[in-house]
N, CA, C and O atoms as CSV, one atom per row, in Angstrom:
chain,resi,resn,atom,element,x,y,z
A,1,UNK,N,N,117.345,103.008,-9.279
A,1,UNK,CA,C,118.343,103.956,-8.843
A,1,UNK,C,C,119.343,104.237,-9.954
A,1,UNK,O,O,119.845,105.253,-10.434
A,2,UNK,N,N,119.440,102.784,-10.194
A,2,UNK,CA,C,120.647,103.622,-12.099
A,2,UNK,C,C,120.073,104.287,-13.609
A,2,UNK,O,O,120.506,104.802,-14.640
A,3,UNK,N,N,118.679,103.852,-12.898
A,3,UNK,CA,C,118.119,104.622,-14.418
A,3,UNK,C,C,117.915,106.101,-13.662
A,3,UNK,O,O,117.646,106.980,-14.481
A,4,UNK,N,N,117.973,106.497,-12.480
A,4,UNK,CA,C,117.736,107.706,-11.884
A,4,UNK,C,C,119.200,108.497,-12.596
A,4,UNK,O,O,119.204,109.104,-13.667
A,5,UNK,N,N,120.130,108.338,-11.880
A,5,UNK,CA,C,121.605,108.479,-11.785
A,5,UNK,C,C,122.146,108.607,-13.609
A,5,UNK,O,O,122.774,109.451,-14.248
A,6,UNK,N,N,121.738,107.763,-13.819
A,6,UNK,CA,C,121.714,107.906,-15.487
A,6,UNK,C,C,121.081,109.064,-16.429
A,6,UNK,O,O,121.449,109.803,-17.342
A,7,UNK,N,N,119.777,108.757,-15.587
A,7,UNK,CA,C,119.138,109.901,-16.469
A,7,UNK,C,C,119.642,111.549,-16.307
A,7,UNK,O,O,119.953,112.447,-17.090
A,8,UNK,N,N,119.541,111.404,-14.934
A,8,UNK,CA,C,119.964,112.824,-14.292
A,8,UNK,C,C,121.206,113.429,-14.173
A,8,UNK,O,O,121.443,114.623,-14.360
A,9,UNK,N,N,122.059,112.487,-13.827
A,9,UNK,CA,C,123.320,112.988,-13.712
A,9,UNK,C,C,124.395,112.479,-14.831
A,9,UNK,O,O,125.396,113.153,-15.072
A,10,UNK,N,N,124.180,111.489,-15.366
A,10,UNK,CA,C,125.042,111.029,-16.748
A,10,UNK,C,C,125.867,110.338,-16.311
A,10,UNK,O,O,127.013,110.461,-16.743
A,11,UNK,N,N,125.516,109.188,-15.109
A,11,UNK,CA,C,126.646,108.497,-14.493
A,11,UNK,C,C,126.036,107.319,-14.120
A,11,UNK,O,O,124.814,107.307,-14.262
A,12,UNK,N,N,126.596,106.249,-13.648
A,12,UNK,CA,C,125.732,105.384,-13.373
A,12,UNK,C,C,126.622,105.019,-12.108
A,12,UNK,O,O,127.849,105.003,-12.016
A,13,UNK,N,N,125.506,104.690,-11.023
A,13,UNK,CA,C,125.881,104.287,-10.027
A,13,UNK,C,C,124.778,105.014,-8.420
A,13,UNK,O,O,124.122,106.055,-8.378
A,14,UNK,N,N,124.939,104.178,-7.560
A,14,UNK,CA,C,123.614,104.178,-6.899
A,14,UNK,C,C,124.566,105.735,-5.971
A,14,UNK,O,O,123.881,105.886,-4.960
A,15,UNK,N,N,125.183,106.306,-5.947
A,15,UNK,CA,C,125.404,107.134,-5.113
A,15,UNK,C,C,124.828,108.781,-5.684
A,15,UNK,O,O,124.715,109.808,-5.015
A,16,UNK,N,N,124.560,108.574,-7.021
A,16,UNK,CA,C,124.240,109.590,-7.655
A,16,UNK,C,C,122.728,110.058,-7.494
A,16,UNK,O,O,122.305,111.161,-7.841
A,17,UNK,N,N,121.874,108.885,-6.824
A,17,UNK,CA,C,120.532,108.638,-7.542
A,17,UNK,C,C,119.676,109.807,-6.214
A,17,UNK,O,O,120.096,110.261,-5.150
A,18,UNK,N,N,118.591,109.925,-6.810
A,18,UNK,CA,C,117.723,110.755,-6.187
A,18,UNK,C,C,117.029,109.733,-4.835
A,18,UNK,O,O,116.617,110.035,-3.715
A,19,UNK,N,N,117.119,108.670,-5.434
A,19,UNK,CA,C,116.238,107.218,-4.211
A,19,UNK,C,C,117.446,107.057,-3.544
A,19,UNK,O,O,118.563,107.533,-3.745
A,20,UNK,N,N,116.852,106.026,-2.421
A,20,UNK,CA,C,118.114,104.833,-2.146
A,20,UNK,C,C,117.444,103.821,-1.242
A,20,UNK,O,O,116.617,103.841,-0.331
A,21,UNK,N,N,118.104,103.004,-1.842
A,21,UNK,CA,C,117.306,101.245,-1.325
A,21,UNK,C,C,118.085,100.765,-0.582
A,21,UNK,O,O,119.241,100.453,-0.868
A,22,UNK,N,N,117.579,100.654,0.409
A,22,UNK,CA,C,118.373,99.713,1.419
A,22,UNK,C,C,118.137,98.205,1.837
A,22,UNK,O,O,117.068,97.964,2.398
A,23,UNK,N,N,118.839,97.380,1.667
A,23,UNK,CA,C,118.965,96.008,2.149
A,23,UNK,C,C,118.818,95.117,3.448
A,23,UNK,O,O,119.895,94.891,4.001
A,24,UNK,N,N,118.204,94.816,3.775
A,24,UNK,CA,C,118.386,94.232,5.276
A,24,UNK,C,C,118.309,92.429,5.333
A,24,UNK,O,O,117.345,91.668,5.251
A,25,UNK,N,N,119.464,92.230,5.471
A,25,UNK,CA,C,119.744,90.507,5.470
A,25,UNK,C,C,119.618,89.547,6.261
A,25,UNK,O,O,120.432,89.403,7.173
A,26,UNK,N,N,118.818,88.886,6.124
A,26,UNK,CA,C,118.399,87.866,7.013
A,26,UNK,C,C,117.319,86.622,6.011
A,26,UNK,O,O,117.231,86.222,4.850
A,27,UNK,N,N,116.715,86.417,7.225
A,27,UNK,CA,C,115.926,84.769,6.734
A,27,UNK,C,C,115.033,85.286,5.359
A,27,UNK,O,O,114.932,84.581,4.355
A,28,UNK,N,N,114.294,86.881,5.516
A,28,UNK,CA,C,113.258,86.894,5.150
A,28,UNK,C,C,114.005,88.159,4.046
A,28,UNK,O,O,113.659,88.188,2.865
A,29,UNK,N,N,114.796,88.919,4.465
A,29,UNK,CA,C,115.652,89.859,2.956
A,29,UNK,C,C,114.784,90.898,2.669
A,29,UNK,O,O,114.155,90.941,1.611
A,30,UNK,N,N,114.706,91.722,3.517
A,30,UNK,CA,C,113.612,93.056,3.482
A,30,UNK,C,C,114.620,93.910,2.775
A,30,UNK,O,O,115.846,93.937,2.671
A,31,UNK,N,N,113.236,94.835,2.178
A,31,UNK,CA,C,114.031,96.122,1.448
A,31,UNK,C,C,113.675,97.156,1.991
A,31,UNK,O,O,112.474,96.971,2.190
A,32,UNK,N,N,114.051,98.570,2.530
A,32,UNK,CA,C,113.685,99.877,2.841
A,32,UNK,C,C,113.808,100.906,1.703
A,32,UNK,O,O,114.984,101.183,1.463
A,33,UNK,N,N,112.804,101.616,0.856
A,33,UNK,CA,C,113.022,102.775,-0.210
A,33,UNK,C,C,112.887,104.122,0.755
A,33,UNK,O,O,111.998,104.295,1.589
A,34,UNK,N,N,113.888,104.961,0.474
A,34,UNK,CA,C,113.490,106.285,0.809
A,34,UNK,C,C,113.779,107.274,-0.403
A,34,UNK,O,O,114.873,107.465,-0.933
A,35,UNK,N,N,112.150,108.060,-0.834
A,35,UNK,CA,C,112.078,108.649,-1.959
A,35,UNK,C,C,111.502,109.902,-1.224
A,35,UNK,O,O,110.920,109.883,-0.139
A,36,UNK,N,N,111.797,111.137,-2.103
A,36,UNK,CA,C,110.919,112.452,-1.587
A,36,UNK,C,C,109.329,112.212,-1.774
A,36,UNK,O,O,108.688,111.786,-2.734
A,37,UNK,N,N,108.997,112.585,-0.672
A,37,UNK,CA,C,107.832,112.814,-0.818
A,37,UNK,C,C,106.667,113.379,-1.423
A,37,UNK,O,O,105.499,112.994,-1.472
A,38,UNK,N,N,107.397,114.618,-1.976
A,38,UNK,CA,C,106.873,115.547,-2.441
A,38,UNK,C,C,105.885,116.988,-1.983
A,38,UNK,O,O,104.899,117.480,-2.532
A,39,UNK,N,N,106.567,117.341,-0.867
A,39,UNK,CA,C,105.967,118.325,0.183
A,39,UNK,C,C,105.586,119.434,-0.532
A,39,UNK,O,O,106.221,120.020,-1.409
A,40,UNK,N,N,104.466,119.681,-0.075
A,40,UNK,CA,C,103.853,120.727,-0.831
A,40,UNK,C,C,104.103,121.493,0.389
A,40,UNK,O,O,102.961,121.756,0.767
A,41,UNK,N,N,105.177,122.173,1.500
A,41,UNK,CA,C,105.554,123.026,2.317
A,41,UNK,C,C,106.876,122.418,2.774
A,41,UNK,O,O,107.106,122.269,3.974
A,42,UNK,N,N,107.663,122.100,1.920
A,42,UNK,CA,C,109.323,121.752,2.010
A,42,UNK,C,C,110.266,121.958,3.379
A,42,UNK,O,O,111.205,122.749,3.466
A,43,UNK,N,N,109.848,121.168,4.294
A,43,UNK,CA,C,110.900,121.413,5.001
A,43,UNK,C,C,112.457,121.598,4.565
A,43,UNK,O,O,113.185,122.280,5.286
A,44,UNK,N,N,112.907,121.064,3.523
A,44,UNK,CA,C,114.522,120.942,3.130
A,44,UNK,C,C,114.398,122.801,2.426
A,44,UNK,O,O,115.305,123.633,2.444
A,45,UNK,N,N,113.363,122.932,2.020
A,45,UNK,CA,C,113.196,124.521,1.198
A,45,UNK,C,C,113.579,125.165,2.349
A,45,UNK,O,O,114.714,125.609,2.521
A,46,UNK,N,N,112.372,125.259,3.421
A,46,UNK,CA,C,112.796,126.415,4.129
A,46,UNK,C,C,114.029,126.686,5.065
A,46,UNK,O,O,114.505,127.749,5.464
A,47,UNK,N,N,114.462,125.121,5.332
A,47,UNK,CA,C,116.134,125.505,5.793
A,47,UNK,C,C,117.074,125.848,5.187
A,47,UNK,O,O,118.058,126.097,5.884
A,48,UNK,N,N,117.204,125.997,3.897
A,48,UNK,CA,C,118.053,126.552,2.972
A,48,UNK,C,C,118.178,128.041,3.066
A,48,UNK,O,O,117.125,128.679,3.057
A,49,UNK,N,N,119.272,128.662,3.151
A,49,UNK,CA,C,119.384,130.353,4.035
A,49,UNK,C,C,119.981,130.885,2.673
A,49,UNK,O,O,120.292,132.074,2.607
A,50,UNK,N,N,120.185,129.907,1.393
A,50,UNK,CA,C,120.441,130.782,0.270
A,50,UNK,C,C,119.003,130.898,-0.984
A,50,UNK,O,O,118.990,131.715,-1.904
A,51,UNK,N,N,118.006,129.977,-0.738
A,51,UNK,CA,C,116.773,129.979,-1.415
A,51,UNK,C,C,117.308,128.666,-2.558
A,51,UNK,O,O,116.506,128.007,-3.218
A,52,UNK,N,N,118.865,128.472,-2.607
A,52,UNK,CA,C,118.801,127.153,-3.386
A,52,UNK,C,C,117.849,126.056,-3.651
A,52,UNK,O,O,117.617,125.713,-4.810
A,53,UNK,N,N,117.282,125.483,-2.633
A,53,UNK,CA,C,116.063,125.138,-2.917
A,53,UNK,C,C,114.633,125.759,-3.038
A,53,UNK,O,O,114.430,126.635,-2.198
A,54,UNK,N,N,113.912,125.583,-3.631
A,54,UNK,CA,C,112.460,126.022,-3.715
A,54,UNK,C,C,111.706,125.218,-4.457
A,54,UNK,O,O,112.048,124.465,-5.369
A,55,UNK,N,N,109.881,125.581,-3.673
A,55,UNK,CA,C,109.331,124.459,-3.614
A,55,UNK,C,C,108.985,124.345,-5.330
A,55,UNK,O,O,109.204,125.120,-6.260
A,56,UNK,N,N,108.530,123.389,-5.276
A,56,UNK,CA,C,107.817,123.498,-7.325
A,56,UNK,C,C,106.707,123.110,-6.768
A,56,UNK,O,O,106.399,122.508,-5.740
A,57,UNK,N,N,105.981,123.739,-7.963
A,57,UNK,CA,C,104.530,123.555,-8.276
A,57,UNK,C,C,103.965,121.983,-8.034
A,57,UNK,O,O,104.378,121.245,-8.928
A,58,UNK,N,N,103.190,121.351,-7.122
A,58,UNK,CA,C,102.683,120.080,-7.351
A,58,UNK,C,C,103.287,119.359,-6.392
A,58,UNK,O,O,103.055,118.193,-6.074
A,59,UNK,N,N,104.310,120.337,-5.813
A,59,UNK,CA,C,104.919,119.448,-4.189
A,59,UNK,C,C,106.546,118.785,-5.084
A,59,UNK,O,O,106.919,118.533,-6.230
A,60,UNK,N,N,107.014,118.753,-3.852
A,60,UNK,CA,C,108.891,119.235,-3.964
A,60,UNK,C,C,109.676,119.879,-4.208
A,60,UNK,O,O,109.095,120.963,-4.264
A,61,UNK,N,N,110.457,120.017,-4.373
A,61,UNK,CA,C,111.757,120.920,-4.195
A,61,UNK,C,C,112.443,120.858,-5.764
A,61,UNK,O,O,112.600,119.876,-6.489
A,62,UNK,N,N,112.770,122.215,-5.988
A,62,UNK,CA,C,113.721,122.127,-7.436
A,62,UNK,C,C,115.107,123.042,-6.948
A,62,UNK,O,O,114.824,124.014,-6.247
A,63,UNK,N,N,116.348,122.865,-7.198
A,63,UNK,CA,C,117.361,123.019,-6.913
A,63,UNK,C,C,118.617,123.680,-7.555
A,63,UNK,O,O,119.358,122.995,-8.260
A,64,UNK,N,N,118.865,124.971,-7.331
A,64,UNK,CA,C,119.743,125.926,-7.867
A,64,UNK,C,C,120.860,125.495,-8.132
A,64,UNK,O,O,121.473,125.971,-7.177
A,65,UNK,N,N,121.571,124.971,-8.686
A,65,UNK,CA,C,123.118,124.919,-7.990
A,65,UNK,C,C,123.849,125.758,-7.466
A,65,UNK,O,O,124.326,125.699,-6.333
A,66,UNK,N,N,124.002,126.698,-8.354
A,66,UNK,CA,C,124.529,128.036,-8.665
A,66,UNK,C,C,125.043,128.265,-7.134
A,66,UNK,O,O,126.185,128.188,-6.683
A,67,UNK,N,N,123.503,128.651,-6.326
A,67,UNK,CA,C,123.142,128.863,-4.964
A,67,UNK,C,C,123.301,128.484,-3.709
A,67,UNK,O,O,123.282,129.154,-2.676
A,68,UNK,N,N,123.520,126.918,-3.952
A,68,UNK,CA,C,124.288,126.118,-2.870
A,68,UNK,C,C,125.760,126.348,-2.400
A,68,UNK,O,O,126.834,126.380,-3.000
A,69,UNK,N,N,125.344,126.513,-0.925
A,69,UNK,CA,C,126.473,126.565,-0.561
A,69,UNK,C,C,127.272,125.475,0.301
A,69,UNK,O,O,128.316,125.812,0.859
A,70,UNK,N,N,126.891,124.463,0.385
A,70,UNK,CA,C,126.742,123.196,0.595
A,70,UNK,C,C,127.172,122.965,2.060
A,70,UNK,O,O,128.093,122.259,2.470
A,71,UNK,N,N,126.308,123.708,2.747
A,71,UNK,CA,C,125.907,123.733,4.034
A,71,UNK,C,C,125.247,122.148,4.754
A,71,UNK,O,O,125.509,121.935,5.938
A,72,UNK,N,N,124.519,121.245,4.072
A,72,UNK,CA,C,123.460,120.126,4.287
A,72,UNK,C,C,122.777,120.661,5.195
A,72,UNK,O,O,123.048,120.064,6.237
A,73,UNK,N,N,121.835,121.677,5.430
A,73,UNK,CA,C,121.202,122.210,6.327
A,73,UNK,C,C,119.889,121.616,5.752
A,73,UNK,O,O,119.126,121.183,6.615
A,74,UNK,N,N,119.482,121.510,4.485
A,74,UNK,CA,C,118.110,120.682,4.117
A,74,UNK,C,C,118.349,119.470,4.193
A,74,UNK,O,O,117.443,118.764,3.750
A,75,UNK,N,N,119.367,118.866,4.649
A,75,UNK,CA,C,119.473,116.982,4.839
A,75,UNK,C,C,119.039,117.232,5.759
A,75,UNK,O,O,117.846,116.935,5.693
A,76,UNK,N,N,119.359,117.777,7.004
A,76,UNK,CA,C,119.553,117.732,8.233
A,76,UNK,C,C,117.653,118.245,8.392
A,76,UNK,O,O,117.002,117.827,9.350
A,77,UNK,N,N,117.097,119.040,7.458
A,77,UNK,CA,C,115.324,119.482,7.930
A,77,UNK,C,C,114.651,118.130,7.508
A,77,UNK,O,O,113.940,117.665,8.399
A,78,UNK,N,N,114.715,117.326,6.253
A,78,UNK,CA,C,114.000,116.635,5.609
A,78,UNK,C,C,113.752,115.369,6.754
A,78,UNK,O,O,114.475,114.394,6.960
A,79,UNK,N,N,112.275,115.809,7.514
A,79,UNK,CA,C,111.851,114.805,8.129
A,79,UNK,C,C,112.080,113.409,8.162
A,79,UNK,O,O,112.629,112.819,9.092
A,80,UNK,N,N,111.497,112.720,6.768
A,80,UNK,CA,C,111.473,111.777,6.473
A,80,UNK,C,C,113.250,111.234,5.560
A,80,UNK,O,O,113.421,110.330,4.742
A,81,UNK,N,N,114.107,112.056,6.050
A,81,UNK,CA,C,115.389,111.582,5.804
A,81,UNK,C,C,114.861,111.232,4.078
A,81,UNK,O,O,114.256,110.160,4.071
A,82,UNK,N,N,114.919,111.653,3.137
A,82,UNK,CA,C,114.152,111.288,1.936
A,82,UNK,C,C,115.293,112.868,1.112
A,82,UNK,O,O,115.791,112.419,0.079
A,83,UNK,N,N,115.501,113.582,1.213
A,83,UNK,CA,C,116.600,114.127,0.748
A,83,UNK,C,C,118.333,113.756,0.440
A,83,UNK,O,O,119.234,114.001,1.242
A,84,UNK,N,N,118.493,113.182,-0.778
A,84,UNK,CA,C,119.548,112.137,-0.674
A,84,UNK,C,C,120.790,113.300,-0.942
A,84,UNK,O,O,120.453,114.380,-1.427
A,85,UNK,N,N,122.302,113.037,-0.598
A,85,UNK,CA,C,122.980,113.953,-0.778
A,85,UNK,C,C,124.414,113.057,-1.765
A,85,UNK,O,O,124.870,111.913,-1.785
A,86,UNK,N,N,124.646,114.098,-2.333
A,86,UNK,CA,C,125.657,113.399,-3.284
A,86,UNK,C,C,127.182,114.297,-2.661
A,86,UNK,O,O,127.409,115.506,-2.690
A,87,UNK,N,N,128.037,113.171,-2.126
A,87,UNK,CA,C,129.084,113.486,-1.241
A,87,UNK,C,C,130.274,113.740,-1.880
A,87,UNK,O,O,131.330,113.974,-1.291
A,88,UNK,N,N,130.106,113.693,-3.244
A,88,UNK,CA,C,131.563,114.126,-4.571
A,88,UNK,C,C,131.096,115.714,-4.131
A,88,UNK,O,O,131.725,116.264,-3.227
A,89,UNK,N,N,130.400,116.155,-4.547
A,89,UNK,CA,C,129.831,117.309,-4.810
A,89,UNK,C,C,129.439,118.312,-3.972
A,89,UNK,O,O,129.519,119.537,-4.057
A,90,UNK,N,N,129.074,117.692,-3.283
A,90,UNK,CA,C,128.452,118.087,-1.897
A,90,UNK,C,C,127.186,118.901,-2.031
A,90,UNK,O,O,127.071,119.913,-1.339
A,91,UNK,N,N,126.281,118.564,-2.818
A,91,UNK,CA,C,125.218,119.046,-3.194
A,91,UNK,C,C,124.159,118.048,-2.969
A,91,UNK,O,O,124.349,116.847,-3.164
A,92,UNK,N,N,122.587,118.747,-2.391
A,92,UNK,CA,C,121.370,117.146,-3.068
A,92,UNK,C,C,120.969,117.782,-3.451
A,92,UNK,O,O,120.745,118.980,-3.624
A,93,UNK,N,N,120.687,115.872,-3.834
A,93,UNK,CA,C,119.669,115.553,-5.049
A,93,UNK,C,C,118.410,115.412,-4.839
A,93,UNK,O,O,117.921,114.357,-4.437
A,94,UNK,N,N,117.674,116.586,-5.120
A,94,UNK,CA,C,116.002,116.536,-5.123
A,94,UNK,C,C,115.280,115.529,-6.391
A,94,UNK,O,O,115.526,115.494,-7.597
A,95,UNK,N,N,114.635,115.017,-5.844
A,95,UNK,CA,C,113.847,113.861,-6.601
A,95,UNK,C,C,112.866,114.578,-7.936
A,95,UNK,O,O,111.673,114.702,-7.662
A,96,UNK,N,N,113.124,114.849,-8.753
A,96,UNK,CA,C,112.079,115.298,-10.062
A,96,UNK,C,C,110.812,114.857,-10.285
A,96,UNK,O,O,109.886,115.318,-10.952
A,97,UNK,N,N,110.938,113.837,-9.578
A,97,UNK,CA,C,109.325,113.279,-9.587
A,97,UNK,C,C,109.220,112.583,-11.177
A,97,UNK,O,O,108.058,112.290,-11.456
A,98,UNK,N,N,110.176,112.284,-12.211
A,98,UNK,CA,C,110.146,111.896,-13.489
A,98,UNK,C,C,109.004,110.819,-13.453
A,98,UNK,O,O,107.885,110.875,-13.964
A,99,UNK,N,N,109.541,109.908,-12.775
A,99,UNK,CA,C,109.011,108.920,-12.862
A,99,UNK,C,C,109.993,107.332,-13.406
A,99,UNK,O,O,109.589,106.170,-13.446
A,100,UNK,N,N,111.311,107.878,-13.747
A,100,UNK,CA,C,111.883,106.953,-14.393
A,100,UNK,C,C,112.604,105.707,-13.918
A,100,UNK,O,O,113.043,104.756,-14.566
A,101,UNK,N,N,112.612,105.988,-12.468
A,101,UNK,CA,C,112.891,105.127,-11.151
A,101,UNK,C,C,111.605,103.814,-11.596
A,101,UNK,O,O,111.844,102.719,-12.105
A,102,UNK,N,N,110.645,104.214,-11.318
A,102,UNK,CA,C,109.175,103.338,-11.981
A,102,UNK,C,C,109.432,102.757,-12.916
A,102,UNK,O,O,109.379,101.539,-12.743
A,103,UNK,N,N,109.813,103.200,-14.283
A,103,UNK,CA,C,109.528,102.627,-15.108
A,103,UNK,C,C,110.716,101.425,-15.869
A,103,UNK,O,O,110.686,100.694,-16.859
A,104,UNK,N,N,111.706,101.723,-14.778
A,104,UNK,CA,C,112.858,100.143,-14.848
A,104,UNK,C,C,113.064,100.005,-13.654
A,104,UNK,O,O,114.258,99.844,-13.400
A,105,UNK,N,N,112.357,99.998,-12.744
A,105,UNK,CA,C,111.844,99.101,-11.836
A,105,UNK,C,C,112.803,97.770,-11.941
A,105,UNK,O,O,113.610,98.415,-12.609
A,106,UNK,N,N,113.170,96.995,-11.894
A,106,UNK,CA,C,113.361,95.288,-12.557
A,106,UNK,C,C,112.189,94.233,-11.731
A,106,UNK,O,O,111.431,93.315,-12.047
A,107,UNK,N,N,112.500,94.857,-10.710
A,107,UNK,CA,C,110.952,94.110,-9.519
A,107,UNK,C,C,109.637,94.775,-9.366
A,107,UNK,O,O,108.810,94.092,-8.763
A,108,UNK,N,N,109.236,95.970,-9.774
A,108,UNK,CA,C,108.122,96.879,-10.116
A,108,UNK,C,C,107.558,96.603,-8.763
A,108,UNK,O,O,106.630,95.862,-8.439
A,109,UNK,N,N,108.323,97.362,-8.056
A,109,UNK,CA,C,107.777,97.765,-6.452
A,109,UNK,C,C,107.936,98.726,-6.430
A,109,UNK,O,O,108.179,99.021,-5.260
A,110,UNK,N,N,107.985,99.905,-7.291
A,110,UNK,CA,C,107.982,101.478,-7.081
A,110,UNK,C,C,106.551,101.674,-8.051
A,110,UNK,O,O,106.088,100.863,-8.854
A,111,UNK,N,N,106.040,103.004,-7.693
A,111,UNK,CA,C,104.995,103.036,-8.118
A,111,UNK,C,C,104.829,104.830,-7.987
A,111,UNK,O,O,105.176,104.979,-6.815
A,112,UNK,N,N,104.612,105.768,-8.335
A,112,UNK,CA,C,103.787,106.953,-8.333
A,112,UNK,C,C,102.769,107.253,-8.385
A,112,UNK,O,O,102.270,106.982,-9.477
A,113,UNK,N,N,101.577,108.119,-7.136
A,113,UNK,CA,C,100.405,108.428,-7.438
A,113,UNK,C,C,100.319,109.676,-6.587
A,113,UNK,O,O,101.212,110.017,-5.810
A,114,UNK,N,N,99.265,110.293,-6.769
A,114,UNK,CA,C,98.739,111.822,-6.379
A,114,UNK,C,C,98.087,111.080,-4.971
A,114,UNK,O,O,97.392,110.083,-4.775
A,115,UNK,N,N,98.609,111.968,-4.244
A,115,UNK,CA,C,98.263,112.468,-2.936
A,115,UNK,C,C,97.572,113.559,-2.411
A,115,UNK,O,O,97.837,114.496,-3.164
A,116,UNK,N,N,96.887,113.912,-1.596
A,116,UNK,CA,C,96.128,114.713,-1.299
A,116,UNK,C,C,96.039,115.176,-0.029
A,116,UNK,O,O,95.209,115.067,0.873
A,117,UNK,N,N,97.531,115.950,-0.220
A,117,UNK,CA,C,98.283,116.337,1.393
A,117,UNK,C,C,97.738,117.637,2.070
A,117,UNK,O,O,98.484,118.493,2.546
A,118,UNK,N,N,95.722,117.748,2.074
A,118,UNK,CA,C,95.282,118.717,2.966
A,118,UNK,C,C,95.282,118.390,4.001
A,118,UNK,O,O,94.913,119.156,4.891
């Protein structure tokens, strides 16, 4: 999440990040990730009434700023709650799909692969 936040936004800190990991405490210390999916038919796209979002090529969403009017009307579509929103700003953050979340990992439980969402 800070190499996300870092890379993308030039800040460090988990509120910035495109992921978000959640904690759950007890005997056994579970983790919950919620990352975009990568919809190749964007629910968060088509609730957007200014076109700020739109889908990209290969599945997900790429994001105007310009265009936002920071309605959260695509938090509120994104099924899988996987559209993270950055609350300084009042804008989200669509996931780029970089990959860079993966690759500082520190526990390498994230992973990227192609799906085949016919």
């Amino acid at each position: 999440m800070m190499a996300c936040s870092r890379t993308w936004r030039n800040t460090i800190g988990f509120e910035k990040a495109a992921l978000k990991v959640r904690a759950y405490h007890g005997v056994e210390g579970a983790f919950s990730i919620r990352a975009c999916y990568g919809c190749i038919d964007p629910d968060c796209a088509r609730a957007c009434p200014t076109g700020a979002l739109t889908p990209r090529k290969g599945g997900g969403v790429q994001l105007d700023e310009s265009l936002c009017i920071h309605c959260g009307l695509c938090i509120e579509a994104c099924a899988p709650s996987a559209l993270q929103w950055d609350f300084s700003t009042r804008i989200p953050l669509p996931c780029r799909h970089c990959g860079v979340c993966v690759s500082f990992c520190p526990n390498h439980v994230l992973e990227m692969m192609e799906v085949d969402q016919r």
